[in-house]
C-alpha positions as CSV (number, residue, x, y, z in Angstrom):
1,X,27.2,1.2,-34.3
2,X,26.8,1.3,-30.8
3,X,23.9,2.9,-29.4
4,X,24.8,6.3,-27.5
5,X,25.5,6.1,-23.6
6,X,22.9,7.9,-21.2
7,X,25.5,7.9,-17.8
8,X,23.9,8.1,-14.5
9,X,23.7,10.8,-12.2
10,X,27.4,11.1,-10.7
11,X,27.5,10.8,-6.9
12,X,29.9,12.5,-4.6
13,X,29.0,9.8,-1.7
14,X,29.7,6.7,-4.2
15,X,33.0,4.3,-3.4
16,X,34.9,5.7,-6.6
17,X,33.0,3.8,-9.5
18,X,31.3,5.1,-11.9
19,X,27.1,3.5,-12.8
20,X,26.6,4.4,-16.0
21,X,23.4,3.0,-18.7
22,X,25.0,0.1,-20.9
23,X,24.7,0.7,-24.3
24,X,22.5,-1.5,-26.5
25,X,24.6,-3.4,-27.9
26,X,26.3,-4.0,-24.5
27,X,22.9,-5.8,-22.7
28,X,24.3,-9.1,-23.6
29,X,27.5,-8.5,-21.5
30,X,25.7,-7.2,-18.7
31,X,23.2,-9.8,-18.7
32,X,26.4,-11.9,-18.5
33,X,27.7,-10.8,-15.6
34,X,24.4,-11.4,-13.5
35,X,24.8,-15.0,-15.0
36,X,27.9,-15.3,-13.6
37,X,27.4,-13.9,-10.1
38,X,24.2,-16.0,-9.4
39,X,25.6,-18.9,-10.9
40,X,23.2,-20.1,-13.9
41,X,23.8,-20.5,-17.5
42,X,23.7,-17.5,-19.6
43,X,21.9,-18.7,-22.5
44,X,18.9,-19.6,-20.1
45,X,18.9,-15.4,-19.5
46,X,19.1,-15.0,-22.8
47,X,16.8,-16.9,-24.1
48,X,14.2,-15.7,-21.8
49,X,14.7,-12.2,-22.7
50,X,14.6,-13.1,-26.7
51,X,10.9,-15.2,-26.1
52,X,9.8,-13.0,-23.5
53,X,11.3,-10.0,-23.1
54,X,10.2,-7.7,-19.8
55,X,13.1,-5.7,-19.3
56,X,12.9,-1.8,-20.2
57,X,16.7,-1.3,-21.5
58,X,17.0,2.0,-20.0
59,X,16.4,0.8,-16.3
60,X,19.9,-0.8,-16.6
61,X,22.6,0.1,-14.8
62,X,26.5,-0.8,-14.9
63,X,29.4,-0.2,-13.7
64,X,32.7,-0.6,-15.7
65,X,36.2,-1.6,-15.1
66,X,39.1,-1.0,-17.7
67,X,36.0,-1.0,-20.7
68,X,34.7,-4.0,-19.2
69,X,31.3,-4.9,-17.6
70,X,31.8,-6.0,-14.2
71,X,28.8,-5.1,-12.2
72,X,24.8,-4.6,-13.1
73,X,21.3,-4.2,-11.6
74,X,18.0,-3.7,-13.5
75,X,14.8,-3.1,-12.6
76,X,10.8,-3.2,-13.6
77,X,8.2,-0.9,-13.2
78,X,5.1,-2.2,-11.1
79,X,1.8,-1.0,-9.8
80,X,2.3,-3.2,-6.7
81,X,-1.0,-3.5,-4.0
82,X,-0.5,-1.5,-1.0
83,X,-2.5,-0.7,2.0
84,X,-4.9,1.8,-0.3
85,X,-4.9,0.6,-3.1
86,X,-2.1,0.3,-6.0
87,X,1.3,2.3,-6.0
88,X,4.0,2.8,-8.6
89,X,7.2,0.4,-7.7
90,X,10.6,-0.8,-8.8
91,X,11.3,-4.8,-9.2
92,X,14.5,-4.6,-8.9
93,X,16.5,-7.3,-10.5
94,X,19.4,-8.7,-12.6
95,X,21.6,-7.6,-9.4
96,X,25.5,-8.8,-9.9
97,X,29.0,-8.2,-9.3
98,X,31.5,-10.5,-11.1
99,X,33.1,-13.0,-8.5
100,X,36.9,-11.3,-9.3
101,X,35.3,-7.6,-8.5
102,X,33.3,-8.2,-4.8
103,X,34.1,-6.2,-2.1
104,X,34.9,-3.4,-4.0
105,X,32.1,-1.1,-3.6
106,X,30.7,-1.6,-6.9
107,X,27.4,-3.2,-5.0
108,X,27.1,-0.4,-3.0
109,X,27.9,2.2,-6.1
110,X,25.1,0.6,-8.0
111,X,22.4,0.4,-5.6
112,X,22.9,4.0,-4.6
113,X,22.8,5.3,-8.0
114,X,19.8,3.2,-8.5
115,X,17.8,4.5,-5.4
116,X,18.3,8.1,-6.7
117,X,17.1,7.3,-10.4
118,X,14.1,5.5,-8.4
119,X,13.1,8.4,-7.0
120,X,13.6,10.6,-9.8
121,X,11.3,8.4,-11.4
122,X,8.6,9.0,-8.8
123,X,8.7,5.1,-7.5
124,X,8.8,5.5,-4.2
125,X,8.7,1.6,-3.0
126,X,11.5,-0.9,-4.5
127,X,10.5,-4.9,-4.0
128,X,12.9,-7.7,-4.7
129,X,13.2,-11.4,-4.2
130,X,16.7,-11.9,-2.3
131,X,19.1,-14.6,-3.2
132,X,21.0,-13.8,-0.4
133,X,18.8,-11.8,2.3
134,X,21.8,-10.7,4.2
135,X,22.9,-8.4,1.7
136,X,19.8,-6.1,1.1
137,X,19.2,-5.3,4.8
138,X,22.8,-3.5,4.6
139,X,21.0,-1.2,1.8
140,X,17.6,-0.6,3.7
141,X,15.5,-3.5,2.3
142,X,13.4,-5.4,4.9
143,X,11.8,-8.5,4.0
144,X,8.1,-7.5,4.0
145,X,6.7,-11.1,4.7
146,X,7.2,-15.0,4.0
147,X,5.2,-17.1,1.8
148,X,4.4,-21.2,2.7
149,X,4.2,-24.2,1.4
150,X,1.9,-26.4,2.6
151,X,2.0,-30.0,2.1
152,X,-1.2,-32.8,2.5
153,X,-1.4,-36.2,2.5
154,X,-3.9,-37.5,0.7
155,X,-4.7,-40.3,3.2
156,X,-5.7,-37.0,5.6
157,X,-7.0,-34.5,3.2
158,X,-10.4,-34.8,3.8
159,X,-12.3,-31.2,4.2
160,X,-14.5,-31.0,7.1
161,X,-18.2,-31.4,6.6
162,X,-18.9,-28.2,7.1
163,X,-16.9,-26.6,4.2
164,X,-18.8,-24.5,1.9
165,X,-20.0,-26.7,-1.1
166,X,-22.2,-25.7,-4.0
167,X,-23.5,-28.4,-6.1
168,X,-24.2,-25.5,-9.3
169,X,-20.0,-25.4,-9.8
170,X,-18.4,-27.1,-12.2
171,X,-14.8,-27.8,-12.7
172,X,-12.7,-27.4,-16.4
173,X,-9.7,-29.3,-16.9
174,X,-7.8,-27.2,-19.8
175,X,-4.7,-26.1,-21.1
176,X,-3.3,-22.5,-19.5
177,X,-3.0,-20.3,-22.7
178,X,-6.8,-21.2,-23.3
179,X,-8.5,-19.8,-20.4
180,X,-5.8,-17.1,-19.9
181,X,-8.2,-14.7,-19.7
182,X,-10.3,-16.4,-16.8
183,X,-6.4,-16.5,-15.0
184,X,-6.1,-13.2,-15.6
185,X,-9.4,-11.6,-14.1
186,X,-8.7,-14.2,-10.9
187,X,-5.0,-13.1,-10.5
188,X,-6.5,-9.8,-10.7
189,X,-9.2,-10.1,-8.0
190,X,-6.2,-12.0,-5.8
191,X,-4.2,-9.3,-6.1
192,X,-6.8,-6.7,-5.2
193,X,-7.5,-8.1,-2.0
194,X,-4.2,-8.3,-0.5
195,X,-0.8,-6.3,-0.5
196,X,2.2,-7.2,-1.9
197,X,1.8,-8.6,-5.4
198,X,1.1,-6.7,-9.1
199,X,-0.9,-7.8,-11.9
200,X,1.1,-9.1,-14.7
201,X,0.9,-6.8,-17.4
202,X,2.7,-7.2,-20.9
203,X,4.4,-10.2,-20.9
204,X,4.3,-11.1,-17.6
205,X,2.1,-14.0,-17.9
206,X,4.0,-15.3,-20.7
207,X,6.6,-15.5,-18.5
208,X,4.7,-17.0,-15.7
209,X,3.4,-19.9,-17.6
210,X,7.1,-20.8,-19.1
211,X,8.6,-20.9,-16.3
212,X,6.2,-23.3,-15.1
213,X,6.1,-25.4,-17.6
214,X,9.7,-26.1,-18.2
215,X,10.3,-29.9,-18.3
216,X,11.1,-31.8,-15.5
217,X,11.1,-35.9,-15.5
218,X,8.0,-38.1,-14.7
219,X,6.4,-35.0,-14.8
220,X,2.6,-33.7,-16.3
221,X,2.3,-30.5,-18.4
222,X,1.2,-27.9,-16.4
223,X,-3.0,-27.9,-16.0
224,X,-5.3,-25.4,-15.4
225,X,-8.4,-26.5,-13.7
226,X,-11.2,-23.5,-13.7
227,X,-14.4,-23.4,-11.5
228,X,-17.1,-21.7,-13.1
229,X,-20.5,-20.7,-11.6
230,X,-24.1,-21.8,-13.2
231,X,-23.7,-18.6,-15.5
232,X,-20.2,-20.3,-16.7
233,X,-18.1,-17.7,-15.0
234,X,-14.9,-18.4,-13.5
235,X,-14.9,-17.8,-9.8
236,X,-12.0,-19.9,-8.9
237,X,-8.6,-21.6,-10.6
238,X,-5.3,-23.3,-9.6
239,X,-2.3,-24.3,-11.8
240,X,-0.5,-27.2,-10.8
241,X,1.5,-30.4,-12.1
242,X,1.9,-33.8,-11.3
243,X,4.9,-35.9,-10.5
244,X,4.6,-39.3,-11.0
245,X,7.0,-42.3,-9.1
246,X,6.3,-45.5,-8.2
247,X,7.8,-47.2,-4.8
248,X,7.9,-50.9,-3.0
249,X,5.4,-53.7,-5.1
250,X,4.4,-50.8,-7.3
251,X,2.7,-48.5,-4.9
252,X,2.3,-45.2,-6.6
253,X,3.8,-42.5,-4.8
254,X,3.0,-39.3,-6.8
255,X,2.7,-35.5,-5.8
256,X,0.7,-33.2,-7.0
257,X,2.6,-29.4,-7.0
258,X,-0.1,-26.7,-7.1
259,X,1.6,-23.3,-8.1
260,X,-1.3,-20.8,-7.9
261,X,-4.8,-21.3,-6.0
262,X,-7.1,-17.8,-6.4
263,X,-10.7,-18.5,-5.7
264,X,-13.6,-15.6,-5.4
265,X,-15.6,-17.5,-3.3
266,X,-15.1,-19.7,-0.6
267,X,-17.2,-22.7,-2.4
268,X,-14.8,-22.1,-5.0
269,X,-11.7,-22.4,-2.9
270,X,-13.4,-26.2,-1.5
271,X,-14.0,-27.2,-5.1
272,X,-10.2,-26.6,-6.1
273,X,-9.0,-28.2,-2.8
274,X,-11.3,-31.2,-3.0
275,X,-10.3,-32.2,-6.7
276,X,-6.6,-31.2,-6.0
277,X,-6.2,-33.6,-3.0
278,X,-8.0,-36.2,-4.6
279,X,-5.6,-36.9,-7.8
280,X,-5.2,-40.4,-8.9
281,X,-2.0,-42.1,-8.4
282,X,-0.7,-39.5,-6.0
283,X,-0.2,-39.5,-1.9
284,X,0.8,-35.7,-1.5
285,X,-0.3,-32.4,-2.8
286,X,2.1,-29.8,-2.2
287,X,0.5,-25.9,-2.3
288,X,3.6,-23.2,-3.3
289,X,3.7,-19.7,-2.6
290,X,0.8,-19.4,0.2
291,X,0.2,-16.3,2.4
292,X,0.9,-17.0,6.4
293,X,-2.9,-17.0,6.5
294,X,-4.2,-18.6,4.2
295,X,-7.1,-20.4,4.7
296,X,-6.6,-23.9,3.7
297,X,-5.6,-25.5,7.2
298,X,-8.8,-24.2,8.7
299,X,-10.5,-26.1,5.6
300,X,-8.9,-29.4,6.8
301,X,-10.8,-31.9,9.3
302,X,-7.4,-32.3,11.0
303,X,-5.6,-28.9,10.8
304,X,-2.8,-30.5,11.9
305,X,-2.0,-32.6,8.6
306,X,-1.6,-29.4,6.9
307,X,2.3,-29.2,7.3
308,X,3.6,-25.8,6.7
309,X,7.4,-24.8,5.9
310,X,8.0,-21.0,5.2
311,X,9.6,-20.0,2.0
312,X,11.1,-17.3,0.3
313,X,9.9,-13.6,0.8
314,X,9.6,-10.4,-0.9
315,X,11.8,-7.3,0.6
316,X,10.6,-3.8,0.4
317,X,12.8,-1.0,0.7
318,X,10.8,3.1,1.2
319,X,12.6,4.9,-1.8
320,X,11.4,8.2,-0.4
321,X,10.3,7.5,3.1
322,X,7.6,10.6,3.6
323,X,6.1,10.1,-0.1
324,X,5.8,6.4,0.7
325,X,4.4,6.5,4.3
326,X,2.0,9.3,3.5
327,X,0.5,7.0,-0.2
328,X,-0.7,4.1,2.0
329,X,-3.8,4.2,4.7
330,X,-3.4,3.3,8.1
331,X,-5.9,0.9,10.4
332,X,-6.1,3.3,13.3
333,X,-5.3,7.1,13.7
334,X,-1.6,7.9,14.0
335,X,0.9,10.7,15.2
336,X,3.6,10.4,16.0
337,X,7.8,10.9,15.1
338,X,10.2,9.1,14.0
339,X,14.2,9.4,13.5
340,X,14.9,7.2,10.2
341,X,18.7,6.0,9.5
342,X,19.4,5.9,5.5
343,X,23.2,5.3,5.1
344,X,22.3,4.8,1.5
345,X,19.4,7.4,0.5
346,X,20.0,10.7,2.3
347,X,17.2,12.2,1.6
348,X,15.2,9.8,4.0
349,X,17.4,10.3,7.0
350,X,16.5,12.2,9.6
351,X,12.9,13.0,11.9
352,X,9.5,12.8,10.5
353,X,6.6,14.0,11.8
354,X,3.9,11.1,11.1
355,X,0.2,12.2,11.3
356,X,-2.7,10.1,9.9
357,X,-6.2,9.5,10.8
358,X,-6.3,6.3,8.8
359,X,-7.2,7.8,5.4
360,X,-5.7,11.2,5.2
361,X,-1.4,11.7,6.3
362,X,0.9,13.9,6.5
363,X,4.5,13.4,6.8
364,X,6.9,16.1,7.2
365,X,10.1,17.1,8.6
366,X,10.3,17.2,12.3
367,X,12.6,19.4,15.1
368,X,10.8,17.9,18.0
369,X,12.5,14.8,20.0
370,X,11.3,11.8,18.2
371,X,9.4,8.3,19.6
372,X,11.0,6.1,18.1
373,X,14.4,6.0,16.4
374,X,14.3,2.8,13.8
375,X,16.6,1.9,10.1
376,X,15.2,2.5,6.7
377,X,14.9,-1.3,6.6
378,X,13.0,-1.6,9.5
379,X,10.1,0.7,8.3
380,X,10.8,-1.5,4.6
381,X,9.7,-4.7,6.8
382,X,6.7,-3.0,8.3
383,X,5.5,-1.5,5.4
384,X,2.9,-3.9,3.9
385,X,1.6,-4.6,8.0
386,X,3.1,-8.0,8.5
387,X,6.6,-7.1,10.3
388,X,6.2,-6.2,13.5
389,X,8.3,-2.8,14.4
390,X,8.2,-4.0,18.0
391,X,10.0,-7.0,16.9
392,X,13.3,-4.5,16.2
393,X,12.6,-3.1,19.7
394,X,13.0,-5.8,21.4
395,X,15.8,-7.2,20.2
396,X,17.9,-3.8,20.5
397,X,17.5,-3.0,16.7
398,X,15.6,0.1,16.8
399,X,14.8,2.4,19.5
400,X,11.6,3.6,21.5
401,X,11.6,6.6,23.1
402,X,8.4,7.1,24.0
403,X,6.7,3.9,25.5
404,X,4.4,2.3,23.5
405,X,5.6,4.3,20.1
406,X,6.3,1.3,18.6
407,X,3.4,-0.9,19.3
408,X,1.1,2.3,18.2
409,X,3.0,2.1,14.8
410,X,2.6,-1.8,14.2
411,X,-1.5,-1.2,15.2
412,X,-1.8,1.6,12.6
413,X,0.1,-0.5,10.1
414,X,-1.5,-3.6,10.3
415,X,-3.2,-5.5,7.7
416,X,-5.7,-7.9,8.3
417,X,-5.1,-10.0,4.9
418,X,-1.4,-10.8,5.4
419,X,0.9,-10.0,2.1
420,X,1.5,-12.2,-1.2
421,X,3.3,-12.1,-4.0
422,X,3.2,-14.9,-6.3
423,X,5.3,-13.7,-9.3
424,X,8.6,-14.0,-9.9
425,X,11.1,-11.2,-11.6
């Protein structure tokens, strides 16, 4: 028997579909249909969700056409790092319209419906990893930051003399499920220290480490090498693999891919680096996932061989824009107003009257003219104090009224560790 239906919320503002809660027994289909709009093979979802199941069924949302499944989006509940510490947020995921249904509104039916269950929930920041980025900023997400790779040859990957060394480390070569708990309480002290990511609770890092591991040709299981202190502590760890290849009279031309680097002290960061670039049968370690500034090219004798290429980044979207901007701290006093255009959530449109001095705020509704008129997604990109407001100024995007208002903003925003996220959902 089918398991009862819990509809959504109906909205008077939707396109004319109705986002309802699949039942049970429906989860398949709906996983289905994200399958189908991103491209990939169904049983890989599937298979995923039987061995490590993350989703919480009742954060689904569909809508139907004629009894049939033709749109979805999901989402997961994080405790994602902010400027003051950790917040409640939505991972939103699992986001598809079947290729015979776009254009229809069912996009924008869904993601409405699910920014007002969000906020009935209490999350007031949504994150996801974009597919296609142009479609999010229409719905208020702004991409937060950029992550790196950084790629060194090992014929220039020495690390200059001065880089912090301590003879009392030792290094631990071991499989990932054994020293899970050392990953953990790294990931954890990585994730502290910067916005933008969320410890991986639950299953999270039995997810992680399968979807690293998946075979790929002429290439290692995935390692775990662990640095621990004279007290055999772990104070630094990095996950990688190697690819293995072989070129012109037999040369070996191997690459080692490093998918997580956290490190509590600098000595620990030089070990990692230093046995990473120094792999036999390799010529290039390739580091994934890196924060714009990250420390390993000022590691390098020769910054310059450090060749970065941005990646993928995580978009943030404000669920309730006064409840979000008033749960982070600020680096310098602030007050100020701004107009906020929400096509899609309301409740955020309109003026706010900002007012922090750094650890205390207060947002409320404003009457007075405001400084600055800017998009939901703007504020979304600025958020975690890595995308520059100013940057929407000047290129006609947002508004200043007052001179300098936007400038003020970026300063009291600002981070001085620049975001990361290095999990996938």
């Amino acid at each position: 028997m089918a398991a009862e239906h819990h509809p959504a919320t109906p909205r008077s503002d939707g396109p004319g579909w109705e986002v309802d809660r699949p039942a049970e027994d429906e989860i398949s289909e709906a996983t289905g249909v994200f399958a189908t709009a991103i491209n990939i093979p169904l049983n890989d979802l599937l298979d995923t969700e039987r061995d490590h199941p993350v989703n919480e069924p009742d954060r689904f949302l569909v809508v139907r056409d004629g009894g049939r499944i033709v749109g979805t989006t999901n989402s997961h509940p994080f405790s994602l790092t902010v400027p003051g510490g950790p917040r409640p947020a939505a991972g939103v995921t699992g986001v598809g319209v079947l290729p015979t249904h776009r254009r229809r509104g069912i996009l924008t039916a869904l993601l409405r419906e699910q920014l007002a269950d969000l906020r009935r929930r209490g999350e007031n920041l949504a994150i996801l990893w974009a597919s296609e980025g142009g479609i999010y900023g229409r719905y208020g997400y702004g991409q937060a930051f950029r992550q790196h790779t950084y790629s060194v040859s090992r014929a220039h990957a020495a690390l200059r003399p001065d880089a912090p060394r301590d003879p009392s480390l030792t290094l631990e070569l071991a499989e990932p499920a054994d020293v899970l708990p050392d990953l953990d309480l790294l990931h954890r002290a990585a994730q502290a220290e910067r916005p933008g990511g969320f410890p991986r609770e639950g299953n999270w890092w039995k997810l992680r480490l399968w979807m690293l591991s998946r075979p790929r040709p002429d290439t290692s299981d995935l390692r775990a090498v662990v640095v621990r202190d004279a007290r055999g502590r772990p104070v630094g760890a990095a996950l990688h693999r190697v690819t293995t290849g072989y070129g012109e009279g037999g040369l070996p031309t191997g690459t080692v891919s490093v998918r997580e680097v956290n490190a509590l002290t600098p000595a620990a960061r030089t070990a990692l680096y230093e046995y990473l670039f120094d792999t036999d049968l390799t010529v290039e370690t390739e580091v994934v996932g890196l924060p714009e500034d990250d420390p390993l090219p000022a590691l390098l004798a020769d910054p310059a061989q450090a060749v970065r290429r941005a990646g993928g980044g995580l978009w943030l979207r404000l669920v309730d824009v006064p409840a979000a901007l008033a749960e982070r701290t600020y680096a310098h006093p602030l007050d100020t107003v701004i107009e906020v255009a929400d096509r899609h959530a309301p409740w955020n449109a309109g003026r706010w009257h900002l007012k922090t001095d750094g650890e205390h705020t207060r947002v409320e509704a404003a009457t007075t003219a405001p400084d600055l008129s800017l998009d939901a997604a703007h504020l979304g990109s600025a958020y975690l104090g890595r995308g520059p407001v100013t940057t929407h100024v000047d290129a006609g995007t947002a508004v200043e009224h007052t001179p300098g208002a936007a400038a003020r903003l970026d300063t009291a925003l600002y981070t001085p560790r620049a975001p990361r996220c290095d999990t996938g959902f």
